[in-house]
C-alpha positions in Angstrom: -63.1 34.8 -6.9 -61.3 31.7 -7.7 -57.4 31.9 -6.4 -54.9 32.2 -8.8 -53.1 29.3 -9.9 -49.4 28.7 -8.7 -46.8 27.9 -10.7 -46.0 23.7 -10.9 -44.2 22.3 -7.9 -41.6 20.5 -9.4 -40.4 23.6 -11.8 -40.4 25.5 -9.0 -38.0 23.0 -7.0 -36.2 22.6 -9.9 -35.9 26.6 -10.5 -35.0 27.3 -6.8 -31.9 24.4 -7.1 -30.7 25.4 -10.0 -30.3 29.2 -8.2 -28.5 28.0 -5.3 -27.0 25.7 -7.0 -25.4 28.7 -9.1 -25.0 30.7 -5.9 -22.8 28.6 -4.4 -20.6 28.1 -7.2 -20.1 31.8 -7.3 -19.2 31.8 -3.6 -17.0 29.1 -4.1 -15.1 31.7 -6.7 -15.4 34.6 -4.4 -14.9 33.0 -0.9 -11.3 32.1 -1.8 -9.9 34.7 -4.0 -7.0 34.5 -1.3 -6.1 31.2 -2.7 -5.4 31.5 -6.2 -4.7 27.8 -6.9 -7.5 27.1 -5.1 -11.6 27.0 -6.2 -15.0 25.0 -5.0 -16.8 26.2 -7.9 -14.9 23.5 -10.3 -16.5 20.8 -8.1 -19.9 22.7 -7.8 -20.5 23.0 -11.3 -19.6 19.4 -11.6 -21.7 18.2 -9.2 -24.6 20.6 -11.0 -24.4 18.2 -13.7 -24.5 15.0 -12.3 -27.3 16.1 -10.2 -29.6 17.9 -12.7 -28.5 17.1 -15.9 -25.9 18.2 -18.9 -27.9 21.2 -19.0 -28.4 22.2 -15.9 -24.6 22.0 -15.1 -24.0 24.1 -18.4 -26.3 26.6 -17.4 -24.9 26.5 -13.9 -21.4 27.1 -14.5 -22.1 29.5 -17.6 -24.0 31.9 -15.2 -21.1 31.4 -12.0 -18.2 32.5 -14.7 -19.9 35.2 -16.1 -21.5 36.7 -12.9 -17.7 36.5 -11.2 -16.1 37.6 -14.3 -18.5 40.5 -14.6 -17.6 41.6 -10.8 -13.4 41.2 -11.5 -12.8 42.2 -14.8 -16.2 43.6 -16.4 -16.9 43.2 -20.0 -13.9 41.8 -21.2 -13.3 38.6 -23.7 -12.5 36.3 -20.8 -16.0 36.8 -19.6 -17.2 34.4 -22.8 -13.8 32.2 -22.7 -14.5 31.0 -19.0 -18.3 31.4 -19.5 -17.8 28.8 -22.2 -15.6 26.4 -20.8 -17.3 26.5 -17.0 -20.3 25.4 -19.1 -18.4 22.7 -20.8 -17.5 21.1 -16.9 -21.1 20.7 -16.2 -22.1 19.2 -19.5 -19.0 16.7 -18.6 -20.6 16.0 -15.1 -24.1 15.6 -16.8 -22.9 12.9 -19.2 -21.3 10.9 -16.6 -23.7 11.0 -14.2 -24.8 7.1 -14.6 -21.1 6.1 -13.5 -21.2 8.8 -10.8 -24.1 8.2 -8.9 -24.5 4.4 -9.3 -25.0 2.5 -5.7 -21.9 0.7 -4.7 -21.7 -3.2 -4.7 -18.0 -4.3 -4.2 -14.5 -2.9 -3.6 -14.0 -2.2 -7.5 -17.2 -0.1 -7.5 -16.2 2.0 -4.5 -12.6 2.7 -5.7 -14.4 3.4 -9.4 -16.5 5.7 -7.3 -13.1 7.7 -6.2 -10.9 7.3 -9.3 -13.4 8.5 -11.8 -14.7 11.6 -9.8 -10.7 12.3 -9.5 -9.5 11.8 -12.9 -12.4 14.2 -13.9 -11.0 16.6 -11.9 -7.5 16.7 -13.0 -8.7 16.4 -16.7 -11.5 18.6 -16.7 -9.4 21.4 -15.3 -7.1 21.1 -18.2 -9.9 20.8 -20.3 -11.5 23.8 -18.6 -7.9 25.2 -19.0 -7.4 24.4 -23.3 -11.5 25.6 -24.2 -10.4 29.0 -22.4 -7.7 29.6 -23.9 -8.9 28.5 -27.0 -12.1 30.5 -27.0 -10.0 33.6 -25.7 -7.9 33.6 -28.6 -10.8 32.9 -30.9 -12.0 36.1 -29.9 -9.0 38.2 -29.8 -7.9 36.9 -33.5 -11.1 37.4 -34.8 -12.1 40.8 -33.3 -8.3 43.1 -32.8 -6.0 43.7 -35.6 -3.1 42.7 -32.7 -4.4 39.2 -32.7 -4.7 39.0 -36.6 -1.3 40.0 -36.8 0.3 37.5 -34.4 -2.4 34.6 -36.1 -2.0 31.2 -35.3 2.0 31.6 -34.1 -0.1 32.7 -30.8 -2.1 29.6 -30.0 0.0 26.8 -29.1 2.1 29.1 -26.7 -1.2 30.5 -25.0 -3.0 26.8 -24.2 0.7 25.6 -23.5 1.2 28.3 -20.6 -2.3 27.9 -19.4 -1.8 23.8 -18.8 1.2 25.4 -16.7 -0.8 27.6 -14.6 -3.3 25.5 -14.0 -1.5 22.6 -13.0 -1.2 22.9 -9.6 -5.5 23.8 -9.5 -6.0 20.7 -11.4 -3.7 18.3 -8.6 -6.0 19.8 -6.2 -9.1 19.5 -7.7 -7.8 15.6 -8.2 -8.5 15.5 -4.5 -11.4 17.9 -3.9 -13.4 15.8 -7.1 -12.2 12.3 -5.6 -13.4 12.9 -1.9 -16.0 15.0 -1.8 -18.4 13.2 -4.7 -18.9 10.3 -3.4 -19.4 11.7 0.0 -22.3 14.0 -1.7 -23.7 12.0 -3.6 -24.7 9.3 -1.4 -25.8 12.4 0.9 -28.1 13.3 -2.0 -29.2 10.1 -2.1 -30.3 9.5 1.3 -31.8 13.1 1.6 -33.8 12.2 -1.6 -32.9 15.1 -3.6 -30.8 12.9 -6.3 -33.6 12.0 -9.1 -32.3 8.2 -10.3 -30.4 7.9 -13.4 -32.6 7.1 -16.5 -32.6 3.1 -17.5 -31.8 2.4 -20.9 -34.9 0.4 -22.2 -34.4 -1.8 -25.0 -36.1 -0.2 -28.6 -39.4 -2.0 -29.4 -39.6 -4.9 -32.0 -42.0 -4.7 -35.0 -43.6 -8.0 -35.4 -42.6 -9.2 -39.0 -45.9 -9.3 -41.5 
């Protein structure tokens, strides 16, 4: 009998990271539920991205909000809000991932190398913050006759109270983003498990007739 083929190596690999990659964003929910102003899964998701891709860090921080959302509040309208807005993080990491993991080659590159990571922290939680809230009241003004009722009037106030919530999250993330990526990253690199970013190649020219 002939042995029955396994599954491609490198969809595996990729399958398997992707998995703990979402794992330990979850964990990094979970683990500090004690400190409310306080999360790793922010970075994780992030770092999903520039790793494996806008996809990859969509999917990962899709399935870490909704798995931790499904275990604090159940099925409840937040669950898409954050779901969403996680995902939108990783697609952010994904998309700058050719400034992120570039090597290095003067002083400017390696303060680049801290600023950006850090000003995508403190951004990208207030982004994180506005597509919640947004999304949230999407839902609760398209699907209760409460949120019809209050309309609009209710939107501004919502996204401005959640920029003050998470304000003190986003100052810390400003530091957790700005130390700990280009520490990881150039771990990655020399472990071999960060894939270089794609080279822009220059479109073919059709010889004139």
């Amino acid at each position: 009998m002939r042995p029955v083929p396994r599954p491609e190596g490198p969809d595996v690999r990729r399958l398997a990271r992707v998995a703990a990659l979402a794992a330990l964003a979850i964990v990094g929910r979970v683990a500090f539920l004690w400190a409310p102003n306080f999360a790793l899964t922010y970075f994780v998701v992030f770092l999903a991205g520039v790793v494996e891709g806008p996809r990859v860090g969509a999917l990962v921080g899709l399935l870490a909000m909704t798995v931790t959302n499904l275990l604090y509040s159940g099925l409840h309208p937040v669950l898409v809000a954050n779901g969403l807005a996680m995902a939108l993080l990783g697609v952010l990491g994904g998309l700058l991932r050719p400034l992120v993991v570039r090597t290095p080659r003067d002083r400017l590159d390696r303060a680049l190398a801290v600023a950006l990571p850090a000003a995508v922290g403190l951004f990208g939680t207030f982004l994180f913050s506005v597509a919640a809230d947004t999304v949230g009241w999407f839902v609760q003004f398209a699907l209760t006759p409460e949120g019809r009722a209050i309309g609009t009037r209710a939107l501004v106030p919502l996204i401005a109270a959640g920029l003050v919530f998470n304000l003190v999250p986003a100052l810390v993330n400003l530091v957790l983003f700005g130390s700990l990526t280009p520490a990881c990253v150039a771990a990655l690199r020399r472990s071999g498990h960060l894939r270089p970013a794609p080279a822009r190649t220059a479109p073919e020219r059709v010889p004139a007739a």
